[in-house]
Residue frames as qw, qx, qy, qz and C-alpha x, y, z in Angstrom:
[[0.000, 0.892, 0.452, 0.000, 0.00, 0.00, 0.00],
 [0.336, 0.442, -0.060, 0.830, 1.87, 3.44, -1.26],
 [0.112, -0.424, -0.698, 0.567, 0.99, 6.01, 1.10],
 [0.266, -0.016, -0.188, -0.945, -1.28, 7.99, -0.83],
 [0.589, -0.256, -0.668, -0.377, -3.39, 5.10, -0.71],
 [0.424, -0.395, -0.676, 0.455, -2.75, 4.85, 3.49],
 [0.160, 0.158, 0.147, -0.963, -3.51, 9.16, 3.73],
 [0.526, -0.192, -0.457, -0.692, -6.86, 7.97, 2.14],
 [0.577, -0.185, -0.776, 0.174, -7.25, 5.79, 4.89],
 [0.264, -0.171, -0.495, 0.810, -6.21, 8.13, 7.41],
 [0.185, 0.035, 0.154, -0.970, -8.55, 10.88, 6.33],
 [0.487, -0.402, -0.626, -0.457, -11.62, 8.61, 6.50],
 [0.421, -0.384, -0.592, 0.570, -10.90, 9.06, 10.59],
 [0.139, -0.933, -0.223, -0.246, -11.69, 11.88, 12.46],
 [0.690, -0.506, -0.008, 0.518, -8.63, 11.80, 14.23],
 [0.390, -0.264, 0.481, 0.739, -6.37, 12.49, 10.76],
 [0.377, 0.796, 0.440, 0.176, -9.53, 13.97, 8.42],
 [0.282, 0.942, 0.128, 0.126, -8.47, 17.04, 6.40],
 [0.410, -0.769, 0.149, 0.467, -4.74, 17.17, 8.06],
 [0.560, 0.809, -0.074, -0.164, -2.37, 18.67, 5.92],
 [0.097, 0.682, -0.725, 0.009, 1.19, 17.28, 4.74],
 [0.718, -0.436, 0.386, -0.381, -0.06, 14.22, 6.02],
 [0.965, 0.261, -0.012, 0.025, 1.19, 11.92, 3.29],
 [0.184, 0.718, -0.528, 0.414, 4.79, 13.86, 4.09],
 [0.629, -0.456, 0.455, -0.435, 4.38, 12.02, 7.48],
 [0.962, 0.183, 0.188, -0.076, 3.29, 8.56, 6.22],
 [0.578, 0.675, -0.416, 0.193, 6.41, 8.82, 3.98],
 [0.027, 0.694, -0.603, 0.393, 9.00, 9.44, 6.91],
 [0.397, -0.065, 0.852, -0.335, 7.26, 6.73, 9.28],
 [0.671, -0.071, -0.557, -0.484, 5.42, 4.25, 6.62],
 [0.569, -0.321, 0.323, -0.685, 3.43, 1.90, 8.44],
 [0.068, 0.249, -0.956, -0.142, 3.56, -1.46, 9.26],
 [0.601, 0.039, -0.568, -0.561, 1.31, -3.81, 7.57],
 [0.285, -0.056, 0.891, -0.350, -0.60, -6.65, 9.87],
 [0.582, 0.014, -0.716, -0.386, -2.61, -9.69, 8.29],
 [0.332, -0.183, 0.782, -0.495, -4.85, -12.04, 10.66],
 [0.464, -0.261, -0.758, -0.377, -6.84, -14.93, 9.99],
 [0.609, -0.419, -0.165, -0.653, -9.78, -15.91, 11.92],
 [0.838, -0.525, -0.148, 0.013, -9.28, -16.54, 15.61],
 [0.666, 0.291, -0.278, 0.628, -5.77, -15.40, 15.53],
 [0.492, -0.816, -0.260, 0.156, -4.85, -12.92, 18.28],
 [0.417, 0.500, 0.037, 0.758, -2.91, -9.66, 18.20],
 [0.382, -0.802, -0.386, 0.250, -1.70, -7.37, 20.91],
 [0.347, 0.762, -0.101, 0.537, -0.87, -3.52, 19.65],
 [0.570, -0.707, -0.133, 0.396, 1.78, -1.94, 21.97],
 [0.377, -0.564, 0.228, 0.699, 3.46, 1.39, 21.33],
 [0.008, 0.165, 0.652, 0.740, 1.99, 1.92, 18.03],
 [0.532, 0.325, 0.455, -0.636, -1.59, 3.14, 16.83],
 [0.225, 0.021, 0.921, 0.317, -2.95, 1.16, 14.75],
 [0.575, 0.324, -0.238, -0.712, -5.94, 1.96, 11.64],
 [0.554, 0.068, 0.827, -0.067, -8.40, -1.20, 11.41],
 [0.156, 0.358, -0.379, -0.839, -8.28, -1.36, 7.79],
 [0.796, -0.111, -0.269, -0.531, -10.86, -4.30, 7.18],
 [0.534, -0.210, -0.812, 0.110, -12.36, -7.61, 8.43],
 [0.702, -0.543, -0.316, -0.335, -13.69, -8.20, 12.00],
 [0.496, 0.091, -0.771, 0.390, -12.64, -8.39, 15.17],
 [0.673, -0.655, -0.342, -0.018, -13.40, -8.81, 18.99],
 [0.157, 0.638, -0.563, 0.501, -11.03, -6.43, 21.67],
 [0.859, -0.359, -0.364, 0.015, -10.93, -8.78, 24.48],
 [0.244, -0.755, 0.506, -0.337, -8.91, -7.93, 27.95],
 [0.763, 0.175, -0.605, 0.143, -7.02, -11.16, 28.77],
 [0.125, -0.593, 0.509, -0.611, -6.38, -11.63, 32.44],
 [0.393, -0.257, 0.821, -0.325, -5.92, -14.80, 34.48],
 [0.262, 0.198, 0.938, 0.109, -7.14, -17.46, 32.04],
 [0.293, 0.534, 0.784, 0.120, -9.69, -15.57, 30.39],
 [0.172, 0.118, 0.264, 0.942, -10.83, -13.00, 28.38],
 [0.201, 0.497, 0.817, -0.213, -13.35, -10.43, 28.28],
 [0.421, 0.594, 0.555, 0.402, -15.29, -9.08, 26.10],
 [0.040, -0.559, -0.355, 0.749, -15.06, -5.18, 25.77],
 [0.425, 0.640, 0.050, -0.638, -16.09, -4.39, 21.97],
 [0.721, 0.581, 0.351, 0.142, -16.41, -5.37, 18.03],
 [0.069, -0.635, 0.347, 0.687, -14.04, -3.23, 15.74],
 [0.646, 0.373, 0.664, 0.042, -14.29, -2.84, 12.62],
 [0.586, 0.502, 0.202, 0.604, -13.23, -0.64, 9.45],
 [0.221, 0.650, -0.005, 0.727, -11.61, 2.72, 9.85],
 [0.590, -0.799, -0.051, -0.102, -11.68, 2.43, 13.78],
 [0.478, 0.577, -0.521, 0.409, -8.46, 3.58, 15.35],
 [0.901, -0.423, -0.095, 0.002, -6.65, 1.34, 18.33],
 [0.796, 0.045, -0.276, 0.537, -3.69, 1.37, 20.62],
 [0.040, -0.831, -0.010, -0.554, -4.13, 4.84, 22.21],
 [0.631, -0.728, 0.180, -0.198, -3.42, 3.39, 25.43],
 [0.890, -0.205, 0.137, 0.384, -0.42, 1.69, 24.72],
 [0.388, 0.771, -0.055, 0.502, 1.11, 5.16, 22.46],
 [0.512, 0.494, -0.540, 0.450, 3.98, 6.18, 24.53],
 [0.781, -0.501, 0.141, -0.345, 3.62, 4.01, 27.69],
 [0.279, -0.639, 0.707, -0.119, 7.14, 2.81, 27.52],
 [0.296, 0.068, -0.953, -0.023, 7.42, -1.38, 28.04],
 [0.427, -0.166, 0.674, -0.579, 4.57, -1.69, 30.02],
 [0.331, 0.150, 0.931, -0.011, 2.16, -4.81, 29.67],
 [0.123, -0.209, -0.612, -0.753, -0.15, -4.93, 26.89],
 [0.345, 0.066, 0.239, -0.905, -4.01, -3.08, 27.57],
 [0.737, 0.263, 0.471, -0.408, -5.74, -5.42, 25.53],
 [0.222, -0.159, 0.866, 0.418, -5.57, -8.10, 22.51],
 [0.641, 0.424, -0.335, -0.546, -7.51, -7.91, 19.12],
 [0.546, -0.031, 0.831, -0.099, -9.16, -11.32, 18.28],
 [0.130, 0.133, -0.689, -0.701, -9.92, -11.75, 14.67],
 [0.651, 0.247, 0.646, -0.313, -13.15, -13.22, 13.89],
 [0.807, 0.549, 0.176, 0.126, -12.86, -13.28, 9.63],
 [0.742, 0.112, 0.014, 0.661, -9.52, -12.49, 8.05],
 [0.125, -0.939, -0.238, 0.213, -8.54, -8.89, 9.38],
 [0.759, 0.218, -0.157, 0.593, -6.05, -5.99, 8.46],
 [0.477, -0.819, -0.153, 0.280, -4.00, -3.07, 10.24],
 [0.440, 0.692, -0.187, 0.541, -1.89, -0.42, 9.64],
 [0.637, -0.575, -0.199, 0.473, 0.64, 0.35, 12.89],
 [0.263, 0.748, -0.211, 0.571, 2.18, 4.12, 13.17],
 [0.423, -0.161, -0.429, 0.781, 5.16, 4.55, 15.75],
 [0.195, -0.872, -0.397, 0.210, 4.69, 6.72, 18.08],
 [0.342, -0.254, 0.246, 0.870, 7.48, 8.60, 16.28],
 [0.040, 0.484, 0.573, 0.660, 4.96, 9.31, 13.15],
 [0.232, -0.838, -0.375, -0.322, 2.35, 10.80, 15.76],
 [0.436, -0.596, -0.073, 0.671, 4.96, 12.56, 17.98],
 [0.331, 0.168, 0.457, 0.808, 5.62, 14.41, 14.18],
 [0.054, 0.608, 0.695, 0.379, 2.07, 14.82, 13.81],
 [0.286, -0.853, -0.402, 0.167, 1.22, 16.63, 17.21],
 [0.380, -0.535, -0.020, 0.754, 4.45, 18.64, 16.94],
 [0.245, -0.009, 0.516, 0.821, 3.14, 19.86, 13.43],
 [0.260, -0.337, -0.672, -0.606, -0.29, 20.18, 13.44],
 [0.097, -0.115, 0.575, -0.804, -2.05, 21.78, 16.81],
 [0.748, -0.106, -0.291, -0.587, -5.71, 20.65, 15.23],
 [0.731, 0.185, -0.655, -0.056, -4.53, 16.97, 15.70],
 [0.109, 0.254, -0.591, 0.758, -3.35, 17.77, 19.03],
 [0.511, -0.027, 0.304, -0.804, -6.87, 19.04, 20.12],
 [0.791, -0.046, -0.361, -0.492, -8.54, 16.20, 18.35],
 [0.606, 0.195, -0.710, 0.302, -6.17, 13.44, 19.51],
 [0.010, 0.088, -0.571, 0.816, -6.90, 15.06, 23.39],
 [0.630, -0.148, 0.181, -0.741, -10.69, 14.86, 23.10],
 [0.751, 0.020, -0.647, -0.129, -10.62, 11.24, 21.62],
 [0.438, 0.110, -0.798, 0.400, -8.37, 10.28, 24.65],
 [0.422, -0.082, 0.448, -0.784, -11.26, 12.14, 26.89],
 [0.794, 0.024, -0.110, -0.598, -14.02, 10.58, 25.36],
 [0.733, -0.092, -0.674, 0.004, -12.08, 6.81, 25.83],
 [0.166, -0.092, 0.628, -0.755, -11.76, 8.09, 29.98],
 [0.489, 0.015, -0.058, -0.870, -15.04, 8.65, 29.52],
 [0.816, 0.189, -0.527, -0.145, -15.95, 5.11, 27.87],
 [0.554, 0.136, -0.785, 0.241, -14.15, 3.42, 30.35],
 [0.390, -0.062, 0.365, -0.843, -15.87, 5.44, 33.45],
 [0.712, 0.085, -0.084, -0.692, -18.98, 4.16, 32.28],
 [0.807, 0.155, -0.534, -0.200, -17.88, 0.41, 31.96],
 [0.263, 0.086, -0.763, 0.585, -16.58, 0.52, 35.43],
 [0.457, -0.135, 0.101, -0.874, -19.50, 2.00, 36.33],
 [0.835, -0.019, -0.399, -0.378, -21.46, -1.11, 34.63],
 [0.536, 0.304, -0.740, 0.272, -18.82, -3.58, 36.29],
 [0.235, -0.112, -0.753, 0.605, -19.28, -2.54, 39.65],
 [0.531, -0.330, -0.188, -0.757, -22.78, -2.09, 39.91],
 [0.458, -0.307, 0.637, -0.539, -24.54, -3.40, 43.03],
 [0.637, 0.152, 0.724, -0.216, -27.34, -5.63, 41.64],
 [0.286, 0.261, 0.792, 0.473, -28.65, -7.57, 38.33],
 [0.181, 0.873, 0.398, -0.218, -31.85, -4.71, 38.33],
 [0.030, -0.923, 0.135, 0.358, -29.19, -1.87, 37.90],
 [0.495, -0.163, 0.709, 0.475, -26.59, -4.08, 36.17],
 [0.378, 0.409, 0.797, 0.233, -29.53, -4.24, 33.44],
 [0.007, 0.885, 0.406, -0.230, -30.26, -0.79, 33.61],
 [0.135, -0.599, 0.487, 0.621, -26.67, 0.62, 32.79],
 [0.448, 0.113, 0.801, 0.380, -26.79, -2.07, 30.22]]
């Protein structure tokens, strides 16, 4: 994939819609290419990653089992919590369900971005609110008292 063809990608997001130079970027830090078949498993760390097609399940992994926290599917972007967070342990693991693919950008490419582009910045900052947010709300659901209210968040 050239990267004119991956800046078409990007600017179907809201993250990377309308930025400018962006295919300058893509050049300097091209992106690496990930293939999955169905049922394979894939954990993104230090990279964000563009779900360019197929299916999958994000699943948290933790003592013998996984659980479920969402579908994904085209033009959704992942790995926000693992962008520069060093070596720690992986946040969660991407479970194919039909053959799937992915574009990974270092966190060099989007260290480029934010120092170049102050929109991107602001977007990139509300996303990460709005996944606070998102996750609030599934603790919420988690620790709910009873099955009445459990169903109710639900």
């Amino acid at each position: 994939m050239n990267a004119q063809e991956v800046v078409k990608l990007l600017d179907t997001t809201p993250l990377f819609s309308g930025i400018e130079n962006l295919e300058k970027y893509v050049e300097a830090f091209p992106p690496t290419p990930v293939t999955l078949k169905a049922g394979e498993r894939y954990q993104i760390k230090n990279s964000l990653s563009l779900f360019v097609d197929g299916k999958a399940d994000l699943v948290k992994e933790s003592e013998n089992r996984s659980v479920y926290l969402k579908t994904v599917s085209n033009a959704t972007m992942l790995g926000l919590a693992t962008l520069f967070a060093g070596e720690q342990e992986y946040i969660s693991t991407l479970v194919a369900k039909k053959e799937t693919s992915l574009l990974l950008f270092s966190e060099s490419f989007v260290e480029e971005v934010i120092s170049n582009d102050s929109e991107f910045s602001i977007r990139l900052i509300k996303l990460l609110c709005q996944k606070v947010r998102y996750l609030n709300r599934r603790i919420d659901f988690y620790t709910c008292s009873g099955a009445e209210q459990k169903l109710h968040e639900f």
